[in-house]
N, C-alpha and C positions, 0 to 999 in steps of 0.2 A: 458769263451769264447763262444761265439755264434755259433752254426753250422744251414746253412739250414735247416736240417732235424728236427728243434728246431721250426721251425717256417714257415708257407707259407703265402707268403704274397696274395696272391689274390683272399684266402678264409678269410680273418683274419674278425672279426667283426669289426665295425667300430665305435669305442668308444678308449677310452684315455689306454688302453691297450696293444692293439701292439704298437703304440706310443712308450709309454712307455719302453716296453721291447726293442724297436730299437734303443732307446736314450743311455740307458743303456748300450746295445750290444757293440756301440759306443764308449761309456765315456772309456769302459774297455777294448776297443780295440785301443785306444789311449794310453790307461796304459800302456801295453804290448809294444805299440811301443816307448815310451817312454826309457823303459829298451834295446828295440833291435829296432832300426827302419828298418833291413833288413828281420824281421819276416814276411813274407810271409804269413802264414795262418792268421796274426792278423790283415794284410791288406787287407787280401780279407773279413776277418770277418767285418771291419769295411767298407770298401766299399759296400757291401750287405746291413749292418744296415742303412748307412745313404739314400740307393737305397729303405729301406723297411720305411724310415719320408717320403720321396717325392711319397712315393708311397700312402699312408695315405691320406698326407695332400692332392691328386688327387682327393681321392676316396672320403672323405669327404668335397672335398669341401673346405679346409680350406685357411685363407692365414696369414699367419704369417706376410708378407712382410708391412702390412697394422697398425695390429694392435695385443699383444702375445695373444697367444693360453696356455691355463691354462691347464693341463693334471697330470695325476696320482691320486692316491687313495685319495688323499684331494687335488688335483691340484695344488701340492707344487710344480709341476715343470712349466718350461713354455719354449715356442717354439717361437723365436722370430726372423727375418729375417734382413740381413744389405743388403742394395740397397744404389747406389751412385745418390745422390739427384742433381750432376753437370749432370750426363746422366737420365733424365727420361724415356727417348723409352727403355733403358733397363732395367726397372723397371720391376722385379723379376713377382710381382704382374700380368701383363699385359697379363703373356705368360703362355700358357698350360705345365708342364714341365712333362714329361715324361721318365723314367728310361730307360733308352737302351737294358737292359736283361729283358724287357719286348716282348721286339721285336722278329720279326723273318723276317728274307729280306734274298730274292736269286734275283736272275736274269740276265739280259745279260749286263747290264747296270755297277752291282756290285758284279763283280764278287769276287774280292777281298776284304775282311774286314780289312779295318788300324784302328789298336787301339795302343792304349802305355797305358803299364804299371805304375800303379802309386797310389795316395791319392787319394780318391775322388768318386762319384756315374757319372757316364756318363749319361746325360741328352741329349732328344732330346727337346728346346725350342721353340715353337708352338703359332704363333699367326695370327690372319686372319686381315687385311688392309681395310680402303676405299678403293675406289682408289685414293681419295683425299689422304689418307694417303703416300699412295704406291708412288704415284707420289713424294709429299715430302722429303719421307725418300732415294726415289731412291732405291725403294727395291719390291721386288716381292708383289703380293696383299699376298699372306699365306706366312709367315717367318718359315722355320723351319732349325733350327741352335743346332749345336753341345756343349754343355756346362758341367759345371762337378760341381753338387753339394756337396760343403764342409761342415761339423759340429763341433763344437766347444763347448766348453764347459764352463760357468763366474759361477761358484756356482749351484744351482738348474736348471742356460739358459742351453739351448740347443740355439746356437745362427749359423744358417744358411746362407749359403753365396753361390754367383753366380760364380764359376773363367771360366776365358773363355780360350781353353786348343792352342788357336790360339793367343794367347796375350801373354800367360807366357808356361815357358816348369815347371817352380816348384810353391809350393805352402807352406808357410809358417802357419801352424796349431800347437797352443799354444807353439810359442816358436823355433818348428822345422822344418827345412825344408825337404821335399821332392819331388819327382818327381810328377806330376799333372798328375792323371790319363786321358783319352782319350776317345773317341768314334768318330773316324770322318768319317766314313758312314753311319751310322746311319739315320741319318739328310738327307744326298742326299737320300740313301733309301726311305724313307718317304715321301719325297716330290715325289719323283715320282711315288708312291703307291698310291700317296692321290690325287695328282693335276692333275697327269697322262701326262705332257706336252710336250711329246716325240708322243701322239695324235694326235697333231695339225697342223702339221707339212705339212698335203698335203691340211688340209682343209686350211689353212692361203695362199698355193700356189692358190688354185682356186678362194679363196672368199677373195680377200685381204682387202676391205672397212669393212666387218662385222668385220673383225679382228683389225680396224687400232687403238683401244683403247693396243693392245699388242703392240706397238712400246715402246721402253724404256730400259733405261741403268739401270741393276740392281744390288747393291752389294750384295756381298754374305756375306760378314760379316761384321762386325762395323768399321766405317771409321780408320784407324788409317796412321798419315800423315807421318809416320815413313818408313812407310814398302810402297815398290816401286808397283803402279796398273799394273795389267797385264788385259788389256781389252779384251775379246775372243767375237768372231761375228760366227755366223756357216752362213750356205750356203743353196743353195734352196733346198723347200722344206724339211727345217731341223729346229730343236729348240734349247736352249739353252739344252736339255736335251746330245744333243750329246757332251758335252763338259764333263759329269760326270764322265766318266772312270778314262779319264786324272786327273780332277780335283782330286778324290778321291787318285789317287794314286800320284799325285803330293805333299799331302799333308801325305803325310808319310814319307816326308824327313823335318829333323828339320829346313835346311837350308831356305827353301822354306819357312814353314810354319814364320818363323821370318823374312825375308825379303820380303816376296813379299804378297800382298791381288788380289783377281780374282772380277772382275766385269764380267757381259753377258750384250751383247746388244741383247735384240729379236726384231724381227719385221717378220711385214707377208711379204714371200718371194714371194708371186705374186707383188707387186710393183716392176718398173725398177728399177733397185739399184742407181743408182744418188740419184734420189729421196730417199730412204731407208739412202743414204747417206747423204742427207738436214738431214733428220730427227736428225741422229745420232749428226749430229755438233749443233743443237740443242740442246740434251740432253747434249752434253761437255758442252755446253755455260754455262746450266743452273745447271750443280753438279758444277761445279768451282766456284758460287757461292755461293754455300753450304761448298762444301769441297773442297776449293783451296788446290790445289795438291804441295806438297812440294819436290818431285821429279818427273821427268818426266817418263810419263807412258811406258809400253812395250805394243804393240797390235799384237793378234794374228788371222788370218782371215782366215777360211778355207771355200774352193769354191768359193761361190759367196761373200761371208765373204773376203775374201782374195781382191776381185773386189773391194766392199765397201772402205775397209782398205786401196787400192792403193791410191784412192780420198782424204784424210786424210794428203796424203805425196807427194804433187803434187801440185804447182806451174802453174795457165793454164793461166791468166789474160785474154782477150778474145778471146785467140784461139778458143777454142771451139766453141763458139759464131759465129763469124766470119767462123768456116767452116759450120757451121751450116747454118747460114742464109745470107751470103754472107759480111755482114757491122756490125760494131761494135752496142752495144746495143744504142747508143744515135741515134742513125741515123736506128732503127727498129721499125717500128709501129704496136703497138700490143697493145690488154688492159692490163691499169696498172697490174693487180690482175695476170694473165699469166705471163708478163714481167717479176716481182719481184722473181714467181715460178722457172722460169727458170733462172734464174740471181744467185740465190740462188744455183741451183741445178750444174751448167756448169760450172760456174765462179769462180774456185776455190783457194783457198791457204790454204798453207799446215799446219797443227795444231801444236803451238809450243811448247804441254804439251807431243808430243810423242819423246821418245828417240831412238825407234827401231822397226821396226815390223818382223813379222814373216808370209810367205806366206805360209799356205796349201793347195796343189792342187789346184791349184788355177787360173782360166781361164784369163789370162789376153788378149789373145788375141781371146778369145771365143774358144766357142766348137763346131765341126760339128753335134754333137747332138741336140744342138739348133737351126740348119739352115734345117736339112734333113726332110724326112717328118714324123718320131716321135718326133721331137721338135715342127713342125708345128703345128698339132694335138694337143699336149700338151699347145703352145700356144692360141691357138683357145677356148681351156677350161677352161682358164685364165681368171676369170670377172674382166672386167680393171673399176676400182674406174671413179665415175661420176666427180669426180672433175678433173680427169687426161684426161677423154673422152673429157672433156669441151674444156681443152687446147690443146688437140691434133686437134679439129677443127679449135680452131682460128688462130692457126701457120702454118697450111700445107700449105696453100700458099703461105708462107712465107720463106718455107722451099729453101733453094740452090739446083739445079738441081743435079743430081750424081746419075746413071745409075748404078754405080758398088755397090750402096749403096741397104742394103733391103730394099725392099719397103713396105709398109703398108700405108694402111687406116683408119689408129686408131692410137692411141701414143700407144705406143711400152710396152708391160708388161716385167716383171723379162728374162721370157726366150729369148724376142727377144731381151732387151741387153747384150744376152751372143751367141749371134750371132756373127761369124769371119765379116761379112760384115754389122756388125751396125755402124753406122758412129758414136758415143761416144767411141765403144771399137775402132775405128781406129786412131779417133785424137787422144784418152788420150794415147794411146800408142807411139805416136810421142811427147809427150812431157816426158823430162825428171822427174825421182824420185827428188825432192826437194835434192841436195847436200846436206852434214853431218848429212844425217837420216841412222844410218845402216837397212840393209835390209836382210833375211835369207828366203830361199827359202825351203822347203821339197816337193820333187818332187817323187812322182810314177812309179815303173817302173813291179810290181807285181813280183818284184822277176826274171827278165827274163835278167837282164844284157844288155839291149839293147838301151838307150841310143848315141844315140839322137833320136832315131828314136820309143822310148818307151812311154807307156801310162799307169794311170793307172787305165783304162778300161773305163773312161770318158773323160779323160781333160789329152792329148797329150802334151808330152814333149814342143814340138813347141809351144803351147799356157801358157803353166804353167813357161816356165826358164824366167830368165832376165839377 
C-alpha cells in the first residue's frame, strides 16, 4: 500500500517512473478495496495515486486522451484515456486538468470548502475560449469546472476516465460501485484567483461600452436538460462573482446538486437596465436554440438583477410607450434604428421558459440613493455608451411632458433608472406581474425588526415588497 511519505509528487522526475509507481499504488489499492470497499486508508491511497498520473501527465505534457502513453522498464504498460466522442467540448484532451490538493484558496468569497468523500482524484478542468467560442458554448471565455479523475485497470492499461461529480453521486470501477469523490470549490476558487472578476464590477458601472463584449448568459456546467436552470443576475456595480458563496454552498446539498444547474447573466451595470434587459431576452432567444430547456427555469435577481428579472415576467404591450411618448409606436416618428431599440427595450412580454423568480433586495420602485445628491454624482460619472447618447437625442422631443418625472439631458444611465421618479420604474410598476408566474420576495431589514418601515441600508422596504 502506498503512503505519501513514499513518494512526493512535485519533486518526482519526469520519466516513466513515478508513472509507474502511481499506476501501480492504484492497481493495489483497488485490490484492497476489492476485499473491503469501506477501507479508508486504501481509498485515500488510491485517490492520491491516481491525483499523482494526472499530476505527471501535467508536468509532462502528456495526453493520453489522444493517442497510449507506453511507460515502464520495457514500456509494457500503457496509459490510455476514454472521452465520449457524442460530446467533443468535453474532450479530456482540450482542458488543463489539475489535482485539487494541489491547491491552496482562502478568502472572503470561500470561505467554506464542500467536498464529499469518495473514489476518485478531484480535478480542477481548465480551458481558455475565443470569444467566438464562449459565445457558442454560452460559457465564460476561461472554463474552470470541478471534475474527478477515475483509473481502471484491462491487463497492462491503466485506462483513465473524466466523471463529473455534478452529473453522478457514484461511480462504477471494475465491476464496483462507490461513492464519487468531490471537489466543488476548488474550481470557484480558481476562477476567481485567476480571472479575478469580482474586479470589474465598478469599472463596467462607469465605462459600460468598453465593457459591452461582457454581456452574456453563462453556464457553469454542461447542459443537462434533466435537471431544472436556475438563472442568477446580480445588481449594480456587481459581477457574477457575487453569486459564489451561495453557489459553493448550495452545492453541498445532494439534492440541489441532482435537480437543479446555475447559469450567470453578467453585463456592465452602467447601462439602464431595460436595456441590460433587451440584452438578456437575446441571449434566452439564442441558448434556447442550442439548449431548448425541457423544464421551466427558476430566476434569481438581486438589486438591480431583481429590476432586470421583473421585465422577464411582465406583460406591458404599449403602455410604456404610450406614457412615454404620448401615442402608440405606429403613430411616432422617429428613425427606424431608435424605434426598433426602444420597441425592443419597453414593449414587453413575459418569457414563457420562467416558472418562478426570486427577488433579492431589490429596487422596484427605486431607491433615494439614486435620486439624492450621491446618486447624482455617481451618475454624472457614468459614461453613457455613444449608441444610447445617439438615441437619447433623437427622442427627447419626443418625449411626453411630465414635470414630476426626472429630468435629464441625456438618456438615462443604470443609476437614473433606479430613480423613484424615473418614468420606466413608475409605469412598470403600474402594471401587473404576468398572472401564474410565482414570485418570492427576500427583503432586508438588518436585523432591526422594523418592518414596514425597514431597510436594508440601501433599498427601503417601500421599494423592495410587492
Amino acid at each position: 500500500m502506498l503512503r505519501k511519505s513514499q513518494l512526493s509528487r512535485r519533486n518526482a522526475p519526469l520519466d516513466s517512473r513515478p508513472l509507474e509507481a502511481y499506476a501501480n499504488a492504484a492497481r493495489d489499492s483497488l485490490h484492497e478495496l476489492e476485499r473491503s470497499s469501506t477501507n479508508t486508508e486504501a481509498r485515500r491511497c488510491y485517490n492520491f495515486a491516481v491525483a499523482g498520473i494526472f499530476s505527471v501527465i501535467r508536468q509532462a505534457k502528456l495526453d493520453p486522451w489522444t493517442q497510449p502513453v507506453h511507460f515502464g522498464a520495457n514500456s509494457e504498460l500503457t496509459l490510455t484515456g476514454k472521452k465520449d466522442p457524442a460530446k467533443p467540448e468535453q474532450n479530456p484532451a482540450l482542458y488543463d486538468l489539475i489535482p485539487t490538493d494541489e491547491l491552496r484558496y482562502h478568502g472572503a468569497y470561500v470561505k467554506n470548502d464542500v467536498k464529499k468523500d469518495g473514489i476518485g482524484a478531484p480535478l480542477v478542468a481548465v480551458r481558455r475560449l475565443t470569444a467566438e467560442q464562449a459565445t457558442a458554448l454560452f460559457a465564460p471565455p476561461a472554463i474552470y469546472y470541478g471534475v474527478t479523475g477515475v483509473a481502471e485497470f484491462e491487463g497492462s492499461r491503466c485506462v483513465l476516465s473524466i466523471r463529473d461529480p455534478l452529473a453522478a453521486e457514484t461511480v462504477r470501477v471494475e465491476g464496483h460501485n462507490y461513492p464519487l469523490a468531490a471537489n466543488f470549490t476548488a474550481s470557484l476558487a480558481m476562477t476567481l484567483a485567476k480571472e479575478k472578476p469580482q474586479k470589474l464590477g465598478f469599472a463596467r458601472l462607469l465605462r459600460p461600452q468598453e465593457y459591452a463584449a461582457t454581456f452574456r448568459v453563462a453556464r457553469m456546467e454542461p447542459y443537462n436538460p434533466n435537471k431544472t436552470v436556475v438563472l442568477v443576475i446580480h445588481g449594480l456595480m456587481d459581477t457574477p462573482a457575487t453569486w459564489v458563496p451561495l453557489l459553493n454552498d448550495l452545492r453541498s446539498d445532494k439534492d440541489i446538486r441532482h435537480n437543479y444547474q446555475f447559469w450567470f447573466y453578467s453585463y456592465p451595470s452602467g447601462y439602464p437596465y431595460p436595456y441590460s434587459a433587451l440584452i438578456l431576452r437575446q441571449e434566452l432567444d439564442a441558448i434556447e436554440k442550442k439548449f431548448p430547456l425541457h423544464k421551466k427555469m427558476v430566476v434569481v435577481g438581486h438589486s438591480m438583477g431583481g429590476c432586470i428579472t421583473r421585465t422577464l415576467i411582465t406583460d406591458t404591450g404599449n403602455k410604456l410607450w404610450i406614457e412615454a411618448f404620448g401615442h402608440p409606436p405606429a403613430e411616432t416618428e422617429m428613425p427606424a434604428e431608435s424605434k426598433h431599440l426602444l420597441e425592443e427595450a419597453i414593449i414587453l412580454n413575459h418569457r414563457p421558459e420562467i416558472e418562478r423568480v426570486i427577488f433579492m433586495s431589490t429596487p422596484h420602485r427605486g431607491s433615494d440613493l439614486a435620486s439624492n445628491w450621491i446618486g447624482r454624482i455617481g451618475s454624472m460619472l457614468v459614461k453613457a455608451p455613444s449608441h444610447l447618447l445617439s438615441v437619447g437625442q433623437t427622442i427627447r422631443a419626443d418625449l411626453k411632458p411630465d414635470p414630476a418625472a426626472l429630468q435629464l439631458k441625456r438618456f438615462p444611465n443604470s443609476v437614473d433608472t433606479l430613480a423613484p421618479n424615473n418614468r420606466f420604474v413608475v409605469a412598470i410598476n403600474e402594471v401587473p406581474i404576468t398572472s401564474g408566474i410565482p414570485y418570492y420576495s427576500i427583503v432586508g431589514d438588518r436585523g432591526r425588526g422594523d418592518t414596514p418601515k425597514s431597510s436594508d441600508g440601501v433599498v427601503p422596504y417601500w421599494s423592495s415588497h410587492l
